[in-house]
N, C-alpha and C positions, 0 to 999 in steps of 0.2 A: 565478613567474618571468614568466608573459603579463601579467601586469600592470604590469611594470618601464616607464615613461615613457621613453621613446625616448633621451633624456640620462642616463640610467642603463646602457641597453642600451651591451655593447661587444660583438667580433668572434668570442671567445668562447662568450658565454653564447650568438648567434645560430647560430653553428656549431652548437652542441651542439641547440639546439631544430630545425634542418634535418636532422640525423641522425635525431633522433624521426619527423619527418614521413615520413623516408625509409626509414625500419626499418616503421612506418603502412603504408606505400605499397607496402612492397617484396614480400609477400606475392603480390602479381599478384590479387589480391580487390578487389572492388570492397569500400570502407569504408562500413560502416551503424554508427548509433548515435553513440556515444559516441567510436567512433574516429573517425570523419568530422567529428562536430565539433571532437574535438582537432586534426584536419588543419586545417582552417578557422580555427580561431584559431592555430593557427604560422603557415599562412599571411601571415593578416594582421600579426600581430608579426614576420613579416619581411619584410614588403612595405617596409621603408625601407633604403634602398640604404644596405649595410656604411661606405661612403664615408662617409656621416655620421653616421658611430659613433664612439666613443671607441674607440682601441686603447688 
C-alpha cells in the first residue's frame, strides 16, 4: 500500500494508514526499530494533503 503513486492513493486507503500511525504512536512509547520506520514511511505517504486525492 506505501507504494501506491499519489494518483492511485484516495481518502480511504490514507485514513486507514493514519489510524496505523496512530494505533504506532498511541502506546505513549517512544517507537524503536521497525515500528518507527513504519511511522516514518506513513508519514511520508501522507505528507500529500487529502485535497488532492481522489475520493
Amino acid at each position: 500500500m506505501l507504494d501506491l503513486p499519489i494518483e492511485q492513493r484516495n481518502f480511504g486507503i490514507v485514513s486507514s494508514a493514519q489510524r496505523v500511525h496512530a494505533a504506532l504512536h498511541g502506546d505513549g512509547r517512544r517507537s524503536v526499530g521497525a515500528a518507527a520506520d513504519l511511522r516514518e514511511e506513513i508519514e511520508a505517504f501522507t505528507a500529500t494533503p487529502t485535497s488532492v486525492l481522489v475520493r
